[in-house]
Each structure stands twice: as structure tokens, then as C-alpha cells.
C-alpha positions in Angstrom: -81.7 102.9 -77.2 -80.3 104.7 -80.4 -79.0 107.8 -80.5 -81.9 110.1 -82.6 -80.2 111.6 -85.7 -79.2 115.2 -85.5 -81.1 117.3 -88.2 -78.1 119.4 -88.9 -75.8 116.1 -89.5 -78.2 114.9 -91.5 -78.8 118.5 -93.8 -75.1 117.9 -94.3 -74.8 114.6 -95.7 -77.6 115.5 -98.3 -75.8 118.4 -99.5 -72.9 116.1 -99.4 -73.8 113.5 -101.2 -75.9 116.3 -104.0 -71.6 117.6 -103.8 -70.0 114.3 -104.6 -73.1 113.4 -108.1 -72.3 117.3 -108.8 -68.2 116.3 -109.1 -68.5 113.3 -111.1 -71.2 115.1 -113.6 -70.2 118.4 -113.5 -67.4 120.1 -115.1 -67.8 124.0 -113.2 -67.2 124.3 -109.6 -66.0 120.5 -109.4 -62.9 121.8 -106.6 -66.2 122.7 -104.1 -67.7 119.7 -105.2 -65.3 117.6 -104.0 -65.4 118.9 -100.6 -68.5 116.5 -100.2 -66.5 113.2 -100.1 -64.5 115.1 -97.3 -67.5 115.3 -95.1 -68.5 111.8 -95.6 -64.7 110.8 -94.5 -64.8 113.2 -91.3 -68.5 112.1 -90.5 -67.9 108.2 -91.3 -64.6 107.5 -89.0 -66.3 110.6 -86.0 -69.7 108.8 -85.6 -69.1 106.0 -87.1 -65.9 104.9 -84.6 -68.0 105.8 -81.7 -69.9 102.4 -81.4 -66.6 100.2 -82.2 -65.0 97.1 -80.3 -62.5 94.9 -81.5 -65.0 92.0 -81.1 -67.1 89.6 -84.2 -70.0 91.9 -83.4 -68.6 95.2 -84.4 -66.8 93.5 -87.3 -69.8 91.5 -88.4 -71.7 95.1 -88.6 -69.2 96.6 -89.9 -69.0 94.4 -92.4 -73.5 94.0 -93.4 -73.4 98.0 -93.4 -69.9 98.5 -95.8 -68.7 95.1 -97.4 -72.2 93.4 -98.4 -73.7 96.7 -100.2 -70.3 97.0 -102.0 -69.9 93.2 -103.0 -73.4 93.5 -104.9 -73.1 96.6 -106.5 -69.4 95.7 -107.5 -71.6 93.2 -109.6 -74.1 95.6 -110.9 -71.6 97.4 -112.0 -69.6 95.0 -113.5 -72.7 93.2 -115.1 -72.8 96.5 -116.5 -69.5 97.1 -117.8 -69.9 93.9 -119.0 -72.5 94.8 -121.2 -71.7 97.5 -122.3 -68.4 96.2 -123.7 -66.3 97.8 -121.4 -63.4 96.6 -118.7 -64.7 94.8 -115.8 -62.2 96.3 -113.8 -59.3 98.7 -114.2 -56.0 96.6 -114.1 -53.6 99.1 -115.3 -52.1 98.7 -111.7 -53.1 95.0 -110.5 -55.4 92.8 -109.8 -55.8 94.0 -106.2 -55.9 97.7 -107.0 -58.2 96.8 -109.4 -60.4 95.2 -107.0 -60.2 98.1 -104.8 -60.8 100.4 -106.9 -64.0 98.9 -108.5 -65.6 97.9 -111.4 -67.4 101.8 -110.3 -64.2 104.4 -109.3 -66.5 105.4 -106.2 -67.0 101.9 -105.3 -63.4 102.8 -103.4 -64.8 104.3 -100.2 -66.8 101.4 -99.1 -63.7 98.7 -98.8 -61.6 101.9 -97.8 -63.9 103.1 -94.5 -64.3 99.6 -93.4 -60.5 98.9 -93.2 -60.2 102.3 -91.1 -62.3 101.6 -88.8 -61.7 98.3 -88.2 -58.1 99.5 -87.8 -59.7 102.1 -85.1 -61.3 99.8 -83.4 -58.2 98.0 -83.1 -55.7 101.1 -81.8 -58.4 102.6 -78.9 -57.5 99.0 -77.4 -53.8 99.9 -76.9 -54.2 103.7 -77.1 -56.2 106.0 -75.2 -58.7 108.0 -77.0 -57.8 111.6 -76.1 -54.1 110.6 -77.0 -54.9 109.2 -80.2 -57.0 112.2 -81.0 -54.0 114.6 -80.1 -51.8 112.1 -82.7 -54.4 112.5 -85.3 -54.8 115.8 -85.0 -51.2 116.2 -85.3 -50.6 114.1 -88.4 -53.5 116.0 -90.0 -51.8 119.0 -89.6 -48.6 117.7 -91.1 -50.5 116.1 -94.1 -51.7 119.2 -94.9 -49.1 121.9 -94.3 -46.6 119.4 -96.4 -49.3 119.1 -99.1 -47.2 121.4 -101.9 -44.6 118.9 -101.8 -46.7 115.3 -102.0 -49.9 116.1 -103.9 -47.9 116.5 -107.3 -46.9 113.0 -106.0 -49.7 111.6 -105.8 -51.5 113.2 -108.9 -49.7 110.3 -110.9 -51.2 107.3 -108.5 -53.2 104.8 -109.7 -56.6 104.6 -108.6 -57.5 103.8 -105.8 -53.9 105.2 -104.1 -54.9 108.5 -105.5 -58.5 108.5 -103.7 -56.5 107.1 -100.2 -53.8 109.9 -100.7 -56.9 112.6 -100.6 -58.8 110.7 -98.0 -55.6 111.0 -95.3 -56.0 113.9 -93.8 -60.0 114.0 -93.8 -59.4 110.3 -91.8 -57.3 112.1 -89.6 -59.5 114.6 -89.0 -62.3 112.7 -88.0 -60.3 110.6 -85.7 -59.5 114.1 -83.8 -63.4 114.5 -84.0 -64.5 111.3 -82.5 -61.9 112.3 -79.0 -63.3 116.3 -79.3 -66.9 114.9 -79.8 -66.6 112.6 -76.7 -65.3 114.9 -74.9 -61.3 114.9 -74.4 -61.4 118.4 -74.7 -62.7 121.3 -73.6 -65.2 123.0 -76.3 -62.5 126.1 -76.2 -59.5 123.9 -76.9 -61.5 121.9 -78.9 -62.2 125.1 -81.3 -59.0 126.3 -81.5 -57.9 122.8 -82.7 -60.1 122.5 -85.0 -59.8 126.4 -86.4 -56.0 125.4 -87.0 -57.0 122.9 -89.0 -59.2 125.1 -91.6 -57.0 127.3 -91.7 -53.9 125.2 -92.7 -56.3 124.2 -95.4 -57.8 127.5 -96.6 -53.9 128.7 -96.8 -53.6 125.6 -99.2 -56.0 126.8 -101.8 -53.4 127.0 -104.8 -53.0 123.4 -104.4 -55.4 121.1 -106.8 -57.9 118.9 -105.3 -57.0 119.7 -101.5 -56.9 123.5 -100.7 -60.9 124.2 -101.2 -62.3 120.9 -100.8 -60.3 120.3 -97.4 -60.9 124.0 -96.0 -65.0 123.7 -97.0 -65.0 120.2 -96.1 -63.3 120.1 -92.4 -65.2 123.5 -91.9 -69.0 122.1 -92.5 -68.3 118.6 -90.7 -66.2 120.0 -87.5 -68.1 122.8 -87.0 -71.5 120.6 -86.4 -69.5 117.8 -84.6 -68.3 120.1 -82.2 -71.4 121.8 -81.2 -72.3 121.2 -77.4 -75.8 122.0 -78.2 -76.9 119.8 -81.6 -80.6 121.1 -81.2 -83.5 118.8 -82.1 -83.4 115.8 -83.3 -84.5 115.3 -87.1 -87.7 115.1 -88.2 -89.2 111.6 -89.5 -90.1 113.4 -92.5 -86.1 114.3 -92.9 -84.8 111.1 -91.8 -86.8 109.0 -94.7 -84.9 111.3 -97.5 -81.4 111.7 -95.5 -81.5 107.8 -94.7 -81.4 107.4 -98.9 -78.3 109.5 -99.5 -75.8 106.1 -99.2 -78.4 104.4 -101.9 -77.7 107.9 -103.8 -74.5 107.4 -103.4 -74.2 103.9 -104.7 -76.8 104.4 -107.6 -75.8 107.8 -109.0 -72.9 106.4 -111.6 -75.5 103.9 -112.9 -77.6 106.6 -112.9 -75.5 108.5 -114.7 -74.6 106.9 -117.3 -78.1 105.6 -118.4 -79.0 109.1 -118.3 -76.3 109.9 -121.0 -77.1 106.9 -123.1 -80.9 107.3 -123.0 -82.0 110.6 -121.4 -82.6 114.0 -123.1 -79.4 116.5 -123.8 -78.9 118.3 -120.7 -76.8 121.3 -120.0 -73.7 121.1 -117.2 -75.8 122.8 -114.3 -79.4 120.6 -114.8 -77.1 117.0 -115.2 -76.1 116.5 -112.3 -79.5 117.8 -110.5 -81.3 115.3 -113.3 -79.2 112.8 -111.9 -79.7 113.2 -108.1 -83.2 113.8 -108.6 -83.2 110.0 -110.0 -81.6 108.3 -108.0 -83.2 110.0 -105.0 -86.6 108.9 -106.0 -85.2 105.7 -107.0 -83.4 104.8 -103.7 -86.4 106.1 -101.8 -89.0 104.2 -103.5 -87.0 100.8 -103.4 -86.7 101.6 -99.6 -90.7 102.1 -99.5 -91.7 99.2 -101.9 -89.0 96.3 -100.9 -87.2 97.0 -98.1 -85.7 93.5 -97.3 -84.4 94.4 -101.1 -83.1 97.9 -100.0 -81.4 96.8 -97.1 -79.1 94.8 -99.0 -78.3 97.9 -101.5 -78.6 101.0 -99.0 
């Protein structure tokens, strides 16, 4: 039987996923922003490593959930690049960059999270869990604390190596998570691990792109993960608007960008609501109307 869905997990990847349209749309408060795709990482390799085996089962799940709803939007979104006149893909750095980067620049995380967990599934076979969460926990620290000296680095990285240079230490972190969420230690230890962690990232704040978002982002997602006590489950009512916010995710640069050819002039705090807002009700009512349709896309 399947776990029921925490209603505080799920509050949090709707304001996450309203945090990611907000960064690509908005030009003011874009650093917070951007601690949304840091949740995502921390909840997607914590919860989503919990049901993993290196068998064809896992990997053929793995695979319908990440691979097949990025393959047909990589179309979509090369249809519409296409169409618009614009380059299928960005090839400044290859072929294969290209192709992981997308046709769409947030098309990255779906090719990105399945190759981490697959790669997860694969190391709890040789390693134990509570020592690979005491590694990860360690490397995440070290990511961070020597984050003055690699992020100017990394600022000059093609995409999608800039994205993966970013999404290290929040991969880290939620491997850490999965072992303290299951259990491999105590909720005190536990705590004081994860309290190190914000910490190293709130003293990181001068640092673009990784001081706020990290120290917001690892903040929200341990903080729930951690909890002993999750409360109720959530609500039916909750679950049928938290269950779109991957179709949000997919949909919003489309969104986006018919809303700037075709929409009304809208000012720098209502485009990016304007944009949620549609591709919310969107996602939602493809979900309601054909939902052998949605299940390919969301």
C-alpha cells in the first residue's frame, strides 16, 4: 500500500515549483527564487531513492516517470523552436550537451535526476546506507564551504554543466536525507547535521546563485524531512493541485513565452503569477479531461 502524501511536503513543492516560474520570469528576488529548484533536488533523490533497486523494475519506473515525459516535451519544445525560427538545440558545447541541456534549458533536471538515482540505486548495493549518508553529508559540506573558490568556475560552464555544478550539493544533501529520514540517525544527531549544513550555506550568502538559494533551500526541505511527527496526511482536495506542479513545471516556459507573444503587458510581479496561474489550470484540467493524455506529460 502507498505511502499517503504528507501535506507539508506537498505545501512545499507548490511554493517550489511557483519559486522556480518566478526565477525564470522574474527579474526581483530571482536569488530566493532559485532556492525552489533546490527543494526539488533534496526532495527528488530523499523520497524519491527510498523505493530504489538495482533491478528492470525500478529502472523501467524510473524511466515512464523521468525519461518518457522529457522525450515528448523535448519535442514540443523543439516543434516549437522550430517554428518560431529559433535553434532546436543549443550546440555551442556539443551535440551531447546540447541534448542534455534541451531544446527547453529546464528540460535539464529530468535526464539529470534519473542518472542520480539510478546511480543510487546502484551504490546502496555496495555501500551501506547510513555510511553513504555520512559520505554525502560530508561531501556536501565540502561543496559548500569551498564554494568561493569553484562557483566563479563554474559561472563560465556551458549549460547544462552549470545547472549540475549548482545541483551538487543539493544531491548531496538529499542523499544525507534519505539515511536521516530512514532512520540512521538519531533525530538529535540528525538536527545537528542538518543545522551544519544551513549554516555553511547562510555564511555563503556573498556568493551568487548558492549562498541564499542553498541556505533557504536545504532549510525548507530538511527541516520537513526530518520531522518524526509529519502530521496528517494531505487532503484529496490538496493532492489534485500539488499532484500538477511537475506538469507546471514542464509547461511554464511554453507558457511563458506564448504569454509574451500573445498575452497583455504585464508588470515583473503579476508575470510570473499570470504564468503559474496558466499553466496550473492548464495541467489540472488536461489531468481532469484526458488523463491517459496527462499521464504521458505530467
Amino acid at each position: 500500500m502507498p505511502t499517503p502524501k504528507r501535506a507539508d511536503i506537498e505545501w512545499l513543492r507548490w511554493v517550489s515549483a511557483f519559486g522556480i516560474v518566478w526565477f525564470h520570469a522574474g527579474h526581483s528576488g530571482i536569488a530566493l527564487a532559485y532556492s525552489g529548484l533546490v527543494v526539488f533536488l533534496v526532495l527528488s533523490v530523499a523520497l524519491g531513492g527510498r523505493s530504489g533497486q538495482p533491478d528492470l523494475a525500478t529502472l523501467q519506473r524510473r524511466a515512464l516517470r523521468l525519461l518518457r515525459p522529457w522525450l515528448l516535451w523535448f519535442g514540443l519544445y523543439a516543434a516549437f523552436n522550430a517554428q518560431r525560427g529559433l535553434p532546436v538545440l543549443p550546440l555551442d558545447a556539443g551535440w551531447v550537451a546540447g541534448v542534455l541541456a534541451g531544446p527547453s534549458i529546464h528540460l535539464w533536471y529530468l535526464p539529470f535526476v534519473f542518472l542520480v538515482l539510478v546511480a543510487l540505486d546502484a551504490l546502496r548495493t555496495h555501500i551501506a546506507l547510513r555510511t553513504l549518508s555520512a559520505l554525502a553529508w560530508a561531501g556536501a559540506a565540502l561543496v559548500m564551504a569551498t564554494a568561493p573558490w569553484w562557483r566563479p568556475v563554474t559561472l563560465g560552464l556551458p549549460y547544462p554543466a552549470l545547472q549540475w555544478a549548482d545541483a551538487l550539493a543539493p544531491v548531496l544533501v538529499g542523499v544525507y536525507a534519505l539515511g536521516a529520514h530512514d532512520g540512521c540517525w538519531s533525530r538529535p544527531v540528525a538536527l545537528a547535521m542538518a543545522v551544519v549544513l544551513v549554516l555553511l550555506a547562510a555564511l555563503l550568502a556573498a556568493v551568487d546563485w548558492v549562498g541564499t538559494p542553498y541556505a533557504v533551500g536545504l532549510a525548507a526541505s530538511l527541516l520537513l524531512l526530518l520531522l518524526r511527527q509529519p502530521g496528517r496526511p494531505g487532503s484529496p482536495g490538496l493532492s489534485a493541485i500539488t499532484d500538477c506542479a511537475f506538469g507546471v513545471y514542464l509547461s511554464h516556459s511554453l507558457v511563458f513565452a506564448l504569454l509574451l507573444a500573445h498575452g497583455p503587458e504585464l508588470s515583473e510581479s503579476a508575470l510570473p503569477v499570470a504564468i503559474f496561474a496558466l499553466a496550473l489550470a492548464g495541467t489540472w484540467a488536461l489531468r481532469r479531461a484526458l488523463p491517459r493524455v496527462a499521464a504521458y506529460l505530467t
